[in-house]
C-alpha positions in Angstrom: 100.5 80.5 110.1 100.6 81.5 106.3 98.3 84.7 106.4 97.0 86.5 103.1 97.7 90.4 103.8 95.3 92.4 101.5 95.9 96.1 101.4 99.8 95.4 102.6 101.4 98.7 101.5 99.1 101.1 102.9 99.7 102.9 106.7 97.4 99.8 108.3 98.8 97.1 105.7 102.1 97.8 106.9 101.8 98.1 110.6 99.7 94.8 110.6 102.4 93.7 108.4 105.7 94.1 110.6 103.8 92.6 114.1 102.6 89.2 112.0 106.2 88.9 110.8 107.5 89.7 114.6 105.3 86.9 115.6 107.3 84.5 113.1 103.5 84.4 110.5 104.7 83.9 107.4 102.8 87.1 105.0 101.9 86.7 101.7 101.2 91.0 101.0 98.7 91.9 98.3 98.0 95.3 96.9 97.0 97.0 93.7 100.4 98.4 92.9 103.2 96.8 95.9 103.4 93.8 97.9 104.5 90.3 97.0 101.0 90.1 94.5 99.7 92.9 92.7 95.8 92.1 92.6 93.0 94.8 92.7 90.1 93.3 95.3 87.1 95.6 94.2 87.0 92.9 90.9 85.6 89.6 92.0 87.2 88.1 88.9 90.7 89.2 90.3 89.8 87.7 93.4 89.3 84.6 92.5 92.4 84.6 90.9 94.3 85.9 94.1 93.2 82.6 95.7 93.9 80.5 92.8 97.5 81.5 92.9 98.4 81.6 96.2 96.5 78.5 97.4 95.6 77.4 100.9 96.2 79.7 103.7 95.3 80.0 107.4 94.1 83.3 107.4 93.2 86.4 105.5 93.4 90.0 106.9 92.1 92.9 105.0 93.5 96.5 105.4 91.7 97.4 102.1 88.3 100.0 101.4 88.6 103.3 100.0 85.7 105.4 100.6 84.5 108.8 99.6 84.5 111.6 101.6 81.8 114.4 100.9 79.2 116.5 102.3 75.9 114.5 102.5 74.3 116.9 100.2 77.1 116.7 97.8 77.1 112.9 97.8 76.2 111.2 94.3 74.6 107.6 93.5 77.9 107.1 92.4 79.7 107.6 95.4 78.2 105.6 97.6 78.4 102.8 94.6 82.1 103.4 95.3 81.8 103.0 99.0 80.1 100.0 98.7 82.3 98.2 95.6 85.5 100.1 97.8 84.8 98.4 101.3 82.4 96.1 101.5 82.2 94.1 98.7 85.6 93.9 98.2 85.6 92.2 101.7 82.4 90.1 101.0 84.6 88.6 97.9 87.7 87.8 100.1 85.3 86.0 102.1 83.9 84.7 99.7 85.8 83.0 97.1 88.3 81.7 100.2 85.7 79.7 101.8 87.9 76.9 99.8 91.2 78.3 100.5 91.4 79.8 104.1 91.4 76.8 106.8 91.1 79.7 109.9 89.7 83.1 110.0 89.1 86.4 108.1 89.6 89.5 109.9 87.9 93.1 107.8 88.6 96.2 108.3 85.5 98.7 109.1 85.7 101.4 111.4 83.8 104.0 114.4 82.2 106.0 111.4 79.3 102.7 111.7 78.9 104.1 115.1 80.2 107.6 115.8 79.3 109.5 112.2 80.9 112.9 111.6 80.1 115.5 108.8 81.1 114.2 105.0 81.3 110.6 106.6 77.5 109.3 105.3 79.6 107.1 102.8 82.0 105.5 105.1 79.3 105.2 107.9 77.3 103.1 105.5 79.7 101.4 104.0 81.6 100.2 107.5 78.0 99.4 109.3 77.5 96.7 106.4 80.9 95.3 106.9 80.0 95.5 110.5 76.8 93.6 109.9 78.3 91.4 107.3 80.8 89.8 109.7 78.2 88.7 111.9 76.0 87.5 109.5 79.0 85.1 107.9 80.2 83.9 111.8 77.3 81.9 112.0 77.4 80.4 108.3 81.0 79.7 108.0 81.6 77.8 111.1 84.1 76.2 111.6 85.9 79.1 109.6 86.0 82.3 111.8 85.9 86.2 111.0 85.9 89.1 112.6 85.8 93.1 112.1 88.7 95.9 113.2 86.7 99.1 113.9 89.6 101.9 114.8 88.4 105.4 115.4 91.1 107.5 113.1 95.2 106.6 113.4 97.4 108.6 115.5 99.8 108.4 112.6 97.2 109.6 110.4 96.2 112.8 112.3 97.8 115.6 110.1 95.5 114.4 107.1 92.0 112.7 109.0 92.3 114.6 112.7 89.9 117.2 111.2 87.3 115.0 110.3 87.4 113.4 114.1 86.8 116.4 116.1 86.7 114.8 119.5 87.6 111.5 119.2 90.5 110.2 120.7 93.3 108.5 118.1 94.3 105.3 118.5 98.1 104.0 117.6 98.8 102.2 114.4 101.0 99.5 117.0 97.4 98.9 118.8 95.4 98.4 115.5 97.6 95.8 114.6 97.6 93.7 118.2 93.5 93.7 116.9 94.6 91.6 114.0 96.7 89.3 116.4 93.8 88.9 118.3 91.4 87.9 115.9 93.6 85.9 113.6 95.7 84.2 116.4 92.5 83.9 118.9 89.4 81.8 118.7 86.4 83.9 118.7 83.9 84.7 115.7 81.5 87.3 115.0 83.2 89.8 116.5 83.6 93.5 115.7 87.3 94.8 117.9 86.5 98.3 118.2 89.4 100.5 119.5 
């Protein structure tokens, strides 16, 4: 399959990155400053543009959404603006503007803050439950596209920076986050949210 990797150079980017190649996809990698294409996905008008150069593809997968992290009481308009521009409407424009382009499946990226929230995660909880919320919304519009949602709790490989904001939760391997992708972009279901 030719597959659209958005967010490519980043810790998930890459993992999903080296399994899709294993499996003989060929990648197409997109990120703001690396990757094959240098595009940033939190402008819709850069978006479109993504698609209009790189043309039909089978699938897109998104390891993209920055959002920020803050005591609630510390958290602006602005921030959760961010969250929102940062993760999900970033997604909602890959989805989108390649209604025309993508012949398979979108898989997001959201996360267990949209069901487990800890302290300074209000942003990411709200921004991942409407990515969450999104996906099944589009499954039953887009048919007979698919998409789906990744919802890892934090990365094992990302412990020494995030462990302290997951007190309690168990990590899960970047290797495993990635076999998520597979699934969704590989299998044949819709409307589904992976969580691991």
């Amino acid at each position: 399959m030719r597959i659209l990797l958005v967010g490519a150079t980043g810790k998930l980017g890459t993992a999903v990155h080296q399994e899709l190649v294993e499996r003989k996809h060929d990648v197409v990698t997109v990120s703001r400053t690396g990757g094959d294409l240098q595009y940033d996905v939190t402008d819709p008008a850069q978006v479109a543009d993504l698609y209009q150069t790189v043309g039909q593809v089978d699938a897109v997968a998104s390891a993209a959404g920055s959002v920020p992290w803050r005591p609630l009481a510390e958290l602006t308009v602005e921030d959760y603006q961010a969250a929102v521009t940062g993760k999900v409407l970033s997604q909602v424009a890959l989805v989108k503007e390649g209604l025309s382009f993508v012949t398979g499946s979108f898989t997001l990226i959201t996360g267990v803050l949209a069901r487990e929230p800890v302290v300074t995660g209000a942003a990411a909880a709200l921004a991942n439950g409407a990515v969450e919320a999104f996906v099944r919304a589009a499954a039953i519009e887009i048919t007979p596209l698919r998409i789906n949602a990744v919802s890892p709790t934090v990365f094992t490989e990302a412990l020494d920076d995030y462990g302290a904001f997951f007190p309690g939760m168990k990590p899960v391997p970047l290797a495993d986050v990635a076999q998520a992708y597979v699934r969704s972009i590989e299998g044949r279901q819709t409307g589904q949210v992976y969580e691991l």
